[in-house]
Backbone atoms as SQL, in Angstrom:
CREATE TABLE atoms (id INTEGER PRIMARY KEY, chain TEXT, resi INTEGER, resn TEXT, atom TEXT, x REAL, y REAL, z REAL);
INSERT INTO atoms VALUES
  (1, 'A', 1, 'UNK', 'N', 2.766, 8.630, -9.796),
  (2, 'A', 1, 'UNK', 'CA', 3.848, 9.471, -10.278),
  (3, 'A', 1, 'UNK', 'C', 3.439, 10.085, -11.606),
  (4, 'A', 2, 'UNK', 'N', 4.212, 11.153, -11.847),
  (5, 'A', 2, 'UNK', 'CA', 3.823, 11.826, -13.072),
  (6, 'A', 2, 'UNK', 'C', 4.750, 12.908, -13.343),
  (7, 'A', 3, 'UNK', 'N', 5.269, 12.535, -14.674),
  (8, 'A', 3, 'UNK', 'CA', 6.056, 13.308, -15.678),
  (9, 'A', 3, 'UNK', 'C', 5.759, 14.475, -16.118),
  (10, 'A', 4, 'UNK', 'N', 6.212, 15.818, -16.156),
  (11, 'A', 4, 'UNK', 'CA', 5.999, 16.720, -16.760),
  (12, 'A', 4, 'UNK', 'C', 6.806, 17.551, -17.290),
  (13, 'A', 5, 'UNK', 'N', 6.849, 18.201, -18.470),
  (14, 'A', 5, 'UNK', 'CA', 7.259, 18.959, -19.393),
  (15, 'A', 5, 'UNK', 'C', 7.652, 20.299, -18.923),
  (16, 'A', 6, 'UNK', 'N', 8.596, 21.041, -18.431),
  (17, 'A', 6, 'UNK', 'CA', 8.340, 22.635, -18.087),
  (18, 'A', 6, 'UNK', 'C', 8.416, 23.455, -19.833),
  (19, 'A', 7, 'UNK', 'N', 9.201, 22.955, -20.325),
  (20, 'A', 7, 'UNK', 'CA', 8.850, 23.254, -21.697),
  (21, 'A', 7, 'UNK', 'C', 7.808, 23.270, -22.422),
  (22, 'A', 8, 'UNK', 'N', 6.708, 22.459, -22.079),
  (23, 'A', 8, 'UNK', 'CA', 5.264, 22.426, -22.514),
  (24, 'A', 8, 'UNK', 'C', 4.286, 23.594, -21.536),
  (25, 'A', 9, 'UNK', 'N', 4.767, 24.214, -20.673),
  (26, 'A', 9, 'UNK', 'CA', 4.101, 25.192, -19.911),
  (27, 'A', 9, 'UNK', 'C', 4.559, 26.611, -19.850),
  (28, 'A', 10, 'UNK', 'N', 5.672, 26.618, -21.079),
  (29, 'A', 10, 'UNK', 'CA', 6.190, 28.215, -21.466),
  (30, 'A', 10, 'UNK', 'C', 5.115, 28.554, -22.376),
  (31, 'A', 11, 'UNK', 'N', 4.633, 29.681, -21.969),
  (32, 'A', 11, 'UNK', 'CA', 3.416, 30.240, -22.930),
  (33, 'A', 11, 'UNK', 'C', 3.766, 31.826, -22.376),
  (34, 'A', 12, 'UNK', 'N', 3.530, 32.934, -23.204),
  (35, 'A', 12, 'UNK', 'CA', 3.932, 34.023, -23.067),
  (36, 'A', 12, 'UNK', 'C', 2.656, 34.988, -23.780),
  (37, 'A', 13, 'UNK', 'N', 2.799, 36.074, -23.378),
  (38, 'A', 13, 'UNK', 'CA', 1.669, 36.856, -24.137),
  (39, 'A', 13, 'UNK', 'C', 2.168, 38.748, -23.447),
  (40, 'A', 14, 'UNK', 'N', 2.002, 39.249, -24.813),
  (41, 'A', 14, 'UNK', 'CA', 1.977, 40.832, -24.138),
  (42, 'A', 14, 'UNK', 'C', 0.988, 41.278, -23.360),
  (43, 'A', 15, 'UNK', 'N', -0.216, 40.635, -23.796),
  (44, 'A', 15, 'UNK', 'CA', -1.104, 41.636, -22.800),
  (45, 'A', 15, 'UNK', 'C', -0.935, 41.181, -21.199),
  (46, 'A', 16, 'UNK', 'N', -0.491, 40.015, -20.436),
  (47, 'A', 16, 'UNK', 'CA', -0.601, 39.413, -19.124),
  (48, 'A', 16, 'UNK', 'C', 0.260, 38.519, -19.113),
  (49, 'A', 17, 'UNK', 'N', 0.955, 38.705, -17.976),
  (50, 'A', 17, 'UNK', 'CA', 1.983, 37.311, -17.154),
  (51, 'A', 17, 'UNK', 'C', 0.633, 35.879, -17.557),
  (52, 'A', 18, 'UNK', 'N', 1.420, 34.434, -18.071),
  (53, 'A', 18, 'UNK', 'CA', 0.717, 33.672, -18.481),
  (54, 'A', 18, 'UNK', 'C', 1.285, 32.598, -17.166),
  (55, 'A', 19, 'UNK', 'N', 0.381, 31.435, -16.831),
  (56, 'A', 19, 'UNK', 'CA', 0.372, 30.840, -15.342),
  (57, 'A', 19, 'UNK', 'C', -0.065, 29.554, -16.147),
  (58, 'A', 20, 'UNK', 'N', 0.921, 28.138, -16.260),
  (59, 'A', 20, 'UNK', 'CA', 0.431, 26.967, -16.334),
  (60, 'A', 20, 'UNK', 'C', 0.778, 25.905, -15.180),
  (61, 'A', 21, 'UNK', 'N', -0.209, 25.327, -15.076),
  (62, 'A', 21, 'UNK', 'CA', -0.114, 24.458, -13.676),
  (63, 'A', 21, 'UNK', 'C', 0.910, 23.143, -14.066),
  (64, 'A', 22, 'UNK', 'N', 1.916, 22.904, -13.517),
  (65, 'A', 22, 'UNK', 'CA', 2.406, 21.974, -13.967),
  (66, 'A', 22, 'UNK', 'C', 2.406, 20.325, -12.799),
  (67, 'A', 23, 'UNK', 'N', 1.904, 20.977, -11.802),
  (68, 'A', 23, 'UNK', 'CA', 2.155, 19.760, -11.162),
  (69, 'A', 23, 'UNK', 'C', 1.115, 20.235, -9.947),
  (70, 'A', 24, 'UNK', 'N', -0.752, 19.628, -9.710),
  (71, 'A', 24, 'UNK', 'CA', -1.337, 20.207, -8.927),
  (72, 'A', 24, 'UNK', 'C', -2.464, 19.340, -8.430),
  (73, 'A', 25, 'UNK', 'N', -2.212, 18.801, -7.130),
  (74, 'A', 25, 'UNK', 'CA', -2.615, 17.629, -6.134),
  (75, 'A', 25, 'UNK', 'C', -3.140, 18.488, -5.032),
  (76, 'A', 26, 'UNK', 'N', -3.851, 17.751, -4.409),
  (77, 'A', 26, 'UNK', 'CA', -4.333, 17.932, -2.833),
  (78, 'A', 26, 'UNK', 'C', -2.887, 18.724, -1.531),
  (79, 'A', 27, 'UNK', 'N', -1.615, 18.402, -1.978),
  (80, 'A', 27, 'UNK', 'CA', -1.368, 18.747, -1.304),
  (81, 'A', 27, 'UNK', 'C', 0.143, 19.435, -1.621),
  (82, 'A', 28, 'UNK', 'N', 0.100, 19.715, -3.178),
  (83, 'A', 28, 'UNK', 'CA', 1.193, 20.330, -3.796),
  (84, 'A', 28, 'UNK', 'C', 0.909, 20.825, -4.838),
  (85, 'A', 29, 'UNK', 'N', 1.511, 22.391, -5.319),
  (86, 'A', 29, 'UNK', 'CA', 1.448, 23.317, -6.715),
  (87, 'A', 29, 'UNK', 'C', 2.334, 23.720, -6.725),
  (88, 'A', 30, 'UNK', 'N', 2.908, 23.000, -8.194),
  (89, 'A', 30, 'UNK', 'CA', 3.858, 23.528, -8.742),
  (90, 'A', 30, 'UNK', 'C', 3.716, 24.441, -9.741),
  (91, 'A', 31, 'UNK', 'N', 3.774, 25.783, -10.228),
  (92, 'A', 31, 'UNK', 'CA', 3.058, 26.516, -11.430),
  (93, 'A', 31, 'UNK', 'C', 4.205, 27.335, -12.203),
  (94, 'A', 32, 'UNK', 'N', 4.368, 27.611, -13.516),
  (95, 'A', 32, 'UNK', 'CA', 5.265, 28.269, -14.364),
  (96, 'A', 32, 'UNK', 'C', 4.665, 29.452, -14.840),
  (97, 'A', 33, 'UNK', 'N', 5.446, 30.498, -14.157),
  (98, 'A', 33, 'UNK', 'CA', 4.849, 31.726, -14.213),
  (99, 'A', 33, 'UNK', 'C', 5.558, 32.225, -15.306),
  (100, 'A', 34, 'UNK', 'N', 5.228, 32.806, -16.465),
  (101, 'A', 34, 'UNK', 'CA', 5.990, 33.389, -17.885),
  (102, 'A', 34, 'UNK', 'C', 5.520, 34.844, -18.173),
  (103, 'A', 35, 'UNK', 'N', 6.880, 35.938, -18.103),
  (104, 'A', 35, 'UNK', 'CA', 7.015, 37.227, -17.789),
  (105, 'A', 35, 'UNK', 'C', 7.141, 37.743, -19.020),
  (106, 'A', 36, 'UNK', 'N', 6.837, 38.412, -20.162),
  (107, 'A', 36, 'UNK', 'CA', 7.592, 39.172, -20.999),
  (108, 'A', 36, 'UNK', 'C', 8.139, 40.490, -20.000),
  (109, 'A', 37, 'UNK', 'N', 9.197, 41.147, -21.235),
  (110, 'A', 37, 'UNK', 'CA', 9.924, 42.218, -20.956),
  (111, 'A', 37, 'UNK', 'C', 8.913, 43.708, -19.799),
  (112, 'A', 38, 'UNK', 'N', 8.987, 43.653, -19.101),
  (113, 'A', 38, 'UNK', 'CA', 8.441, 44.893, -18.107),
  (114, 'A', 38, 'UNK', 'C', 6.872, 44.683, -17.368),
  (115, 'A', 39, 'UNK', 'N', 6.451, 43.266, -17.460),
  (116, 'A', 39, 'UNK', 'CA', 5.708, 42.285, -16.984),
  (117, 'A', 39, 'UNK', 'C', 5.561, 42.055, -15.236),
  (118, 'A', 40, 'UNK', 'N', 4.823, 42.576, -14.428),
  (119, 'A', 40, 'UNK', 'CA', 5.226, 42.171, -13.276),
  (120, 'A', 40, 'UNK', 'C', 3.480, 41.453, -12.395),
  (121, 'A', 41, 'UNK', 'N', 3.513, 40.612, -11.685),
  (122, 'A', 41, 'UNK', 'CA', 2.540, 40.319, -11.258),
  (123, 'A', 41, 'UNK', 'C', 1.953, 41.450, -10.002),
  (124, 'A', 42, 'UNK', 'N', 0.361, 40.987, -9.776),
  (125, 'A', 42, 'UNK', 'CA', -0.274, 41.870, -8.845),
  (126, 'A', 42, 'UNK', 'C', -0.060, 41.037, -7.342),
  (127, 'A', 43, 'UNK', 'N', -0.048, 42.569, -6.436),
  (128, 'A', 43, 'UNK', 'CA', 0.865, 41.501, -4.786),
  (129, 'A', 43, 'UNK', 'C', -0.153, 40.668, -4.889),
  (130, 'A', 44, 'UNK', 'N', 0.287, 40.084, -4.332),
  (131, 'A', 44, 'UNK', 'CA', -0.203, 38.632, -3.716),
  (132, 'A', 44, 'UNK', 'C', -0.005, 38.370, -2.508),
  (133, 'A', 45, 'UNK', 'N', -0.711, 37.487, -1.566),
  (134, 'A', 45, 'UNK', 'CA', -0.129, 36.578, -0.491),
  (135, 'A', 45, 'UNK', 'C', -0.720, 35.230, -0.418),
  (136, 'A', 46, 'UNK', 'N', 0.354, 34.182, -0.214),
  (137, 'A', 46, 'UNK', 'CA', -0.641, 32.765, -0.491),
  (138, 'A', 46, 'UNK', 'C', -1.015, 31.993, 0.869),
  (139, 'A', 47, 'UNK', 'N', -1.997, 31.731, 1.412),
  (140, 'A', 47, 'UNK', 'CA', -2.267, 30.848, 2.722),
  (141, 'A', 47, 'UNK', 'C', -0.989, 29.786, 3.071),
  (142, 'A', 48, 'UNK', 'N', -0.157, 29.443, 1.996),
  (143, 'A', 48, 'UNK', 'CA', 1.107, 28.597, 2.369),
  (144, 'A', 48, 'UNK', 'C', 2.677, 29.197, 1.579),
  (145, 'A', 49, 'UNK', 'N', 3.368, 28.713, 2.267),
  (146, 'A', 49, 'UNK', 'CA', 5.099, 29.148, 2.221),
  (147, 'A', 49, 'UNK', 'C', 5.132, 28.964, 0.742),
  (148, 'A', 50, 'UNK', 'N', 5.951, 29.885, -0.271),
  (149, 'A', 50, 'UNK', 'CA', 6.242, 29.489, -1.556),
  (150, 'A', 50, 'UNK', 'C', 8.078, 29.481, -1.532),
  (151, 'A', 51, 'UNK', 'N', 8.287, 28.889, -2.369),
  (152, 'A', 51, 'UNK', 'CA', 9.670, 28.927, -3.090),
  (153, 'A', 51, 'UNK', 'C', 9.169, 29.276, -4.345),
  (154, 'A', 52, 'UNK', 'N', 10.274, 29.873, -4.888),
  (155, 'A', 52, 'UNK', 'CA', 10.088, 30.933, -6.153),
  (156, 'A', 52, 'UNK', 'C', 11.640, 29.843, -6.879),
  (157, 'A', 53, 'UNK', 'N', 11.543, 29.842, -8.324),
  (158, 'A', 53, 'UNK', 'CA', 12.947, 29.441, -8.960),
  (159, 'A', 53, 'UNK', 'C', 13.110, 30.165, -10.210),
  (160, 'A', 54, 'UNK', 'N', 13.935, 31.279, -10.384),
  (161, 'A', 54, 'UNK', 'CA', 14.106, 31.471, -11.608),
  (162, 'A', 54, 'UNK', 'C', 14.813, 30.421, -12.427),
  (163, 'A', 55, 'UNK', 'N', 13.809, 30.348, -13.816),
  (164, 'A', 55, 'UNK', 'CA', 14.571, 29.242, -14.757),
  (165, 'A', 55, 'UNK', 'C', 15.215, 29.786, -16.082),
  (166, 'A', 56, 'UNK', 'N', 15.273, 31.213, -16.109),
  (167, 'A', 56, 'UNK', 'CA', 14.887, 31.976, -17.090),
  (168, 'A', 56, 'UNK', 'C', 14.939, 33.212, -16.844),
  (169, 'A', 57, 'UNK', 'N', 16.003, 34.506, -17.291),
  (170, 'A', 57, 'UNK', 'CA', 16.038, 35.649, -17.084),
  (171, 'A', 57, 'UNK', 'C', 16.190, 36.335, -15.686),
  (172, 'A', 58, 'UNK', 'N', 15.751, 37.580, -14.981),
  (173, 'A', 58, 'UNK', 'CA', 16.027, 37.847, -14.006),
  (174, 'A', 58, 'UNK', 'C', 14.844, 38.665, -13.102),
  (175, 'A', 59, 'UNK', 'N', 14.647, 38.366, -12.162),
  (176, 'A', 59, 'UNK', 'CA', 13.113, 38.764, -11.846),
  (177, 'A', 59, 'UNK', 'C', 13.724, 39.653, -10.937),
  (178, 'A', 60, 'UNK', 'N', 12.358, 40.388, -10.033),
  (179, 'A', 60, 'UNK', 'CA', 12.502, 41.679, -8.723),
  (180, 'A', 60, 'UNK', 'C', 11.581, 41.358, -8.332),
  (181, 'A', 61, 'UNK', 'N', 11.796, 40.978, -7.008),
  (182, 'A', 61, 'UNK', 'CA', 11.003, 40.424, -5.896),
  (183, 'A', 61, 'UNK', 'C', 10.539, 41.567, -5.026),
  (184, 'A', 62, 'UNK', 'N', 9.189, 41.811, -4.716),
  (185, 'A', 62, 'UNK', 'CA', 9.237, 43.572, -3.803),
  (186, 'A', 62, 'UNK', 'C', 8.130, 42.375, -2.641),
  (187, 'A', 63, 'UNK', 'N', 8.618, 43.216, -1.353),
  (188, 'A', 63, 'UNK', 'CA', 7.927, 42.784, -0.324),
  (189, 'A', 63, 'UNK', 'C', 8.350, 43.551, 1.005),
  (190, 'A', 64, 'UNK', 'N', 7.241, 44.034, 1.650),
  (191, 'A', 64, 'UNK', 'CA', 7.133, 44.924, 2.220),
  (192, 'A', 64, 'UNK', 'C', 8.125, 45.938, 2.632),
  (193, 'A', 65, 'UNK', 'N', 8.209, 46.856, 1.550),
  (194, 'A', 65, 'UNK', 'CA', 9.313, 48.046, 1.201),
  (195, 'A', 65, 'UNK', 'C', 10.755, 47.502, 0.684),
  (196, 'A', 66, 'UNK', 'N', 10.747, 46.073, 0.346),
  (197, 'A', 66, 'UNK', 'CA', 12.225, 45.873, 0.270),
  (198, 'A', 66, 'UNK', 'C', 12.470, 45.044, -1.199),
  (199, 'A', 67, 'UNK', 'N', 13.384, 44.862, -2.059),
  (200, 'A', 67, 'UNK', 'CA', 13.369, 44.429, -3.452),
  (201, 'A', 67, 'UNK', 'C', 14.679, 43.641, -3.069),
  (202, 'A', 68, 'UNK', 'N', 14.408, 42.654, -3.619),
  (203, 'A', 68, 'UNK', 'CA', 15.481, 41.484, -4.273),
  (204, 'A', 68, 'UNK', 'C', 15.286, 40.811, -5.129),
  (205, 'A', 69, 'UNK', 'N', 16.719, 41.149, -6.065),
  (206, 'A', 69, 'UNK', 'CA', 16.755, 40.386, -7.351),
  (207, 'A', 69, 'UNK', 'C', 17.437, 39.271, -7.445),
  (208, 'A', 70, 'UNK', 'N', 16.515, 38.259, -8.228),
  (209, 'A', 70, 'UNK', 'CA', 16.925, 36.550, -8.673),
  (210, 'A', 70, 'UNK', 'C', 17.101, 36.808, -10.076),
  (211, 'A', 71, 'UNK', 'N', 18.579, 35.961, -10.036),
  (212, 'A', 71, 'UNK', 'CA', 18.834, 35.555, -11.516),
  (213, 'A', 71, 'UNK', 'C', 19.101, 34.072, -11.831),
  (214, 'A', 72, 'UNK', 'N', 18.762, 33.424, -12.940),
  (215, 'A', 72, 'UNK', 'CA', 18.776, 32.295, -12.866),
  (216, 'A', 72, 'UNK', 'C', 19.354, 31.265, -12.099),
  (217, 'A', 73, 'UNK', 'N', 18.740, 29.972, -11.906),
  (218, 'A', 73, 'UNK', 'CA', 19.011, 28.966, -11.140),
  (219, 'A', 73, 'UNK', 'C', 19.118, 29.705, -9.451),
  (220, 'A', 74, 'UNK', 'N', 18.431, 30.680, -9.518),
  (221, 'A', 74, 'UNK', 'CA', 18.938, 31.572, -7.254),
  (222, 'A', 74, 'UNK', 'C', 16.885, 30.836, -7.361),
  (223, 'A', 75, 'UNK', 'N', 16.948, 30.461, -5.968),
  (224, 'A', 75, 'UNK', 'CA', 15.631, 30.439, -5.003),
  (225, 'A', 75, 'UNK', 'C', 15.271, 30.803, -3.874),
  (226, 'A', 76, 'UNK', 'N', 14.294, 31.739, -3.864),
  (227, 'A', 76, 'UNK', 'CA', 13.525, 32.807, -2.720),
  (228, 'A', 76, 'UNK', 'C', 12.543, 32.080, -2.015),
  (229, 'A', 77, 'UNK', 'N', 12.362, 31.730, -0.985),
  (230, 'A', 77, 'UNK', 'CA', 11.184, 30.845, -0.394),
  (231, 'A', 77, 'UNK', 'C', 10.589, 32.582, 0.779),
  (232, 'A', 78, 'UNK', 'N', 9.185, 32.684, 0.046),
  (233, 'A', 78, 'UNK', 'CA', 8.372, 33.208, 1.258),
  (234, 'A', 78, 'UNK', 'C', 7.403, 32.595, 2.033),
  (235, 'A', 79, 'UNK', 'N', 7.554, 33.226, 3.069),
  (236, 'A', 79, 'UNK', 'CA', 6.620, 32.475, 4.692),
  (237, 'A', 79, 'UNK', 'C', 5.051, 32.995, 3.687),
  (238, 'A', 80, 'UNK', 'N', 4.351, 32.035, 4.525),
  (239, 'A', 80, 'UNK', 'CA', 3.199, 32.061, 4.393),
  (240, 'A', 80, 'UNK', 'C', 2.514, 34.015, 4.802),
  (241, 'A', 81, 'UNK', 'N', 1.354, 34.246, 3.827),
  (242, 'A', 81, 'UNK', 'CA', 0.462, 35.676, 4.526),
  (243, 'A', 81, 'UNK', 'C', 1.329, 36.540, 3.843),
  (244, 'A', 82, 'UNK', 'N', 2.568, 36.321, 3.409),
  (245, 'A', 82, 'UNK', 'CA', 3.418, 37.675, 3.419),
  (246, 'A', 82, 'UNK', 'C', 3.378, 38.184, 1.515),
  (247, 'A', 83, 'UNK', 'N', 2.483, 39.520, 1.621),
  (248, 'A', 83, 'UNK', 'CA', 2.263, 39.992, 0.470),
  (249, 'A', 83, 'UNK', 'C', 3.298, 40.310, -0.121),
  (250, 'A', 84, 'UNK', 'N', 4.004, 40.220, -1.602),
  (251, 'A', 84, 'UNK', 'CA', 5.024, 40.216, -2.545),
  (252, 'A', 84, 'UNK', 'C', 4.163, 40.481, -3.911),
  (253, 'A', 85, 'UNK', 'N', 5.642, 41.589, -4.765),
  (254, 'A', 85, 'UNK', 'CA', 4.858, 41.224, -6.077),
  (255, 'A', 85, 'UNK', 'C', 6.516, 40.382, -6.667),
  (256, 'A', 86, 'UNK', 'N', 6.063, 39.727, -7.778),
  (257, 'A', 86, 'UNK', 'CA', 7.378, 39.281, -8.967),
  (258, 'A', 86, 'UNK', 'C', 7.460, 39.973, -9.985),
  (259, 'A', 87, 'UNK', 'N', 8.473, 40.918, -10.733),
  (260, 'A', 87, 'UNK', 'CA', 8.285, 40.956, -11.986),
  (261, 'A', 87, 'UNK', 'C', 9.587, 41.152, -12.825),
  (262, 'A', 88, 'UNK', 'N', 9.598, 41.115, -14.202),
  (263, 'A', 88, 'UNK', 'CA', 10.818, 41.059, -14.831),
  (264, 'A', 88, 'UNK', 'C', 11.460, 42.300, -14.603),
  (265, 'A', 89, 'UNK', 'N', 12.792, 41.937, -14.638),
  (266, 'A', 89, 'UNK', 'CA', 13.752, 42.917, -13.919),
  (267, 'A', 89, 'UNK', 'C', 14.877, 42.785, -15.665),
  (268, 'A', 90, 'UNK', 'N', 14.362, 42.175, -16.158),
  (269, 'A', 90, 'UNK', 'CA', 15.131, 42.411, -17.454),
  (270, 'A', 90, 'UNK', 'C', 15.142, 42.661, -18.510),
  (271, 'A', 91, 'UNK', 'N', 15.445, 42.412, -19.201),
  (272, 'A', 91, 'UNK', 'CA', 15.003, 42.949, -21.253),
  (273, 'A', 91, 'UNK', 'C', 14.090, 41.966, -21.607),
  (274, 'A', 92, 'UNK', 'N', 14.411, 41.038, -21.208),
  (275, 'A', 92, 'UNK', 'CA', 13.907, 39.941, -21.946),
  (276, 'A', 92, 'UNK', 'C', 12.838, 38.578, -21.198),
  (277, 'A', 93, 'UNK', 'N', 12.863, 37.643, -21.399),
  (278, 'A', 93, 'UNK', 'CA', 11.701, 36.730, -21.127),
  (279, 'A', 93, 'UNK', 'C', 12.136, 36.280, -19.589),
  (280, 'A', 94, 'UNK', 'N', 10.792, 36.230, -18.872),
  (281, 'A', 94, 'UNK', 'CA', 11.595, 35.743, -17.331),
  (282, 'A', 94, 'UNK', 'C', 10.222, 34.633, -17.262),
  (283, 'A', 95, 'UNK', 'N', 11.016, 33.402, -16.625),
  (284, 'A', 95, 'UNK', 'CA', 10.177, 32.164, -16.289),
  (285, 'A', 95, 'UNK', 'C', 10.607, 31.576, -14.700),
  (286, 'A', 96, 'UNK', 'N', 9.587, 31.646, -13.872),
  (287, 'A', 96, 'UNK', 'CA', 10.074, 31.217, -12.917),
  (288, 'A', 96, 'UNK', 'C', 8.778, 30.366, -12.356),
  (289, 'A', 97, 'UNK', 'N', 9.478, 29.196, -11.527),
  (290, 'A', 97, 'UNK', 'CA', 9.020, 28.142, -11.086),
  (291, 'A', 97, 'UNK', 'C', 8.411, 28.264, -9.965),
  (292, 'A', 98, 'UNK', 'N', 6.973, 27.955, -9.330),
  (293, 'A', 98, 'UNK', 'CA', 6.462, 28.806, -7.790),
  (294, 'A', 98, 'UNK', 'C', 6.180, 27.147, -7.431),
  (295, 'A', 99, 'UNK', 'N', 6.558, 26.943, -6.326),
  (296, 'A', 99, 'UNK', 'CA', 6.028, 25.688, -5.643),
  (297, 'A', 99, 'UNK', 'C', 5.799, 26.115, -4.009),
  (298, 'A', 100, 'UNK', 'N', 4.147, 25.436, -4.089),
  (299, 'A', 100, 'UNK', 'CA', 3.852, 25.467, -2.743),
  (300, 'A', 100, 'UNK', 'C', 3.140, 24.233, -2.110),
  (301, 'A', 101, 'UNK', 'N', 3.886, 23.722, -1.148),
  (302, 'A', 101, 'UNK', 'CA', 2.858, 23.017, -0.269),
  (303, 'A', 101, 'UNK', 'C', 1.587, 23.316, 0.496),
  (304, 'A', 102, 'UNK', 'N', 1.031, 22.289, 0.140),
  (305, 'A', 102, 'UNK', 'CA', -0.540, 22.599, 0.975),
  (306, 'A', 102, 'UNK', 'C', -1.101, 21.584, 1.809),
  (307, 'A', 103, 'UNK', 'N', -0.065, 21.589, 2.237),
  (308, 'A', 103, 'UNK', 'CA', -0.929, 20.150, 4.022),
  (309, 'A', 103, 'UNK', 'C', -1.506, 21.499, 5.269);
């Protein structure tokens, strides 16, 4: 077992969305993705299903032609393969929680 801090994995920066691993085993990643203001990540698709958690501000979810917005404490789970980008949808700081299984 093992304790971790999400407060110890807020790290922020203007030039790039900042990514700390907070919880990362053989067969689970948990990672804290930290957005400043107009910050959005590059698509992606991951070999396994994610859940997304905003903990922090309000993100915009885009995936194939379609946008949905999370505001704190809401969770988005995408299927595996399926390209998405995340990015802040607000003024201010967006932190959201990505967990994926990997069996």
């Amino acid at each position: 077992m093992e304790i971790v801090s999400i407060s110890d994995g807020r790290q922020f920066s203007l030039k790039s969305i900042q990514r700390s691993d907070l919880v990362k085993t053989d067969d689970l990643h948990i990672e804290l993705i930290c957005f400043e203001a107009g910050q959005r990540d590059e698509e992606g698709k991951h070999s396994h299903s994610s859940v997304y958690q905003v903990l922090e501000g309000e993100a915009l979810v885009k995936h194939e032609g379609n946008s949905k917005r999370l505001g704190k404490g809401k969770l988005l789970s995408v299927p595996a393969q399926t390209a998405h980008t995340l990015e802040n949808a607000g003024g201010g700081l967006l932190v959201v929680m990505a967990t994926r299984a990997l069996g």
